[in-house]
N, C-alpha and C positions, 0 to 999 in steps of 0.2 A: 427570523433566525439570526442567531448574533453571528457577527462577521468572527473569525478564527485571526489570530493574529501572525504575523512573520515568523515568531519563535516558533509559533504552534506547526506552521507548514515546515520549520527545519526538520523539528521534531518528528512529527510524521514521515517524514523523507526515509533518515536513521530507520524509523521502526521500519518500514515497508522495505527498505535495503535488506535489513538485518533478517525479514522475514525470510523473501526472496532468496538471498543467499542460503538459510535452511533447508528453503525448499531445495534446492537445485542442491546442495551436497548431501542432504538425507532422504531425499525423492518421498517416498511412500513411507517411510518410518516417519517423516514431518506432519503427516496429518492424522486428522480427528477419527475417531471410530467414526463418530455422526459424518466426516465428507465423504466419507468411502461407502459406509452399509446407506445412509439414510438416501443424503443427496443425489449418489452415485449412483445406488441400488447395486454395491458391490463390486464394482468396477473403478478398482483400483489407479490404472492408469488413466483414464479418465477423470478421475477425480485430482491427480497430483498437475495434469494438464491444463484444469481449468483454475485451480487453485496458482499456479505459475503466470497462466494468463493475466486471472482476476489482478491479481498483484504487480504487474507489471502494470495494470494499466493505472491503477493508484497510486505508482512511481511516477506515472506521466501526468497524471493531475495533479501531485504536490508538486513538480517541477513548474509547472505550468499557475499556481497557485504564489508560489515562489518569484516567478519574472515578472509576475502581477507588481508585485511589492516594489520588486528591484526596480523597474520602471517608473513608477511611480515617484518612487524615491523612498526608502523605509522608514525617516524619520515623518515624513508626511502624514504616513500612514498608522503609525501608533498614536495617535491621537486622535482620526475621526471615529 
């Protein structure tokens, strides 16, 4: 699997913010037919719950992705 690079996990960050934030000011108008009818089986609030979840925890793995780098040092790491 090719290693993702620093920019790549900024980047990620942004989308996953930007998601997050949709979710949480447009609740249930933010998601898919398919989260609600398929995954859900029509349960709405359920779906924007686990949806809010999922994404949060994807904010904690680009963060966590992120300190990798920072640790490391970023220049170090654009080139292995």
């Amino acid at each position: 699997m090719k290693q993702q690079s620093y920019e790549y996990w900024k980047k990620q960050l942004e989308q996953d913010e930007a998601t997050l934030k949709e979710l949480e000011e447009k609740g249930v108008k933010a998601l898919s037919k398919y989260d609600i009818e398929i995954a859900h089986m029509g349960d709405a609030e359920e779906a924007l719950e686990t949806a809010i979840r999922l994404k949060k925890n994807h904010i904690k793995y680009d963060k966590e992705r992120i300190a990798e780098f920072e640790a490391k040092g970023i220049q170090e790491t654009l080139f292995s």
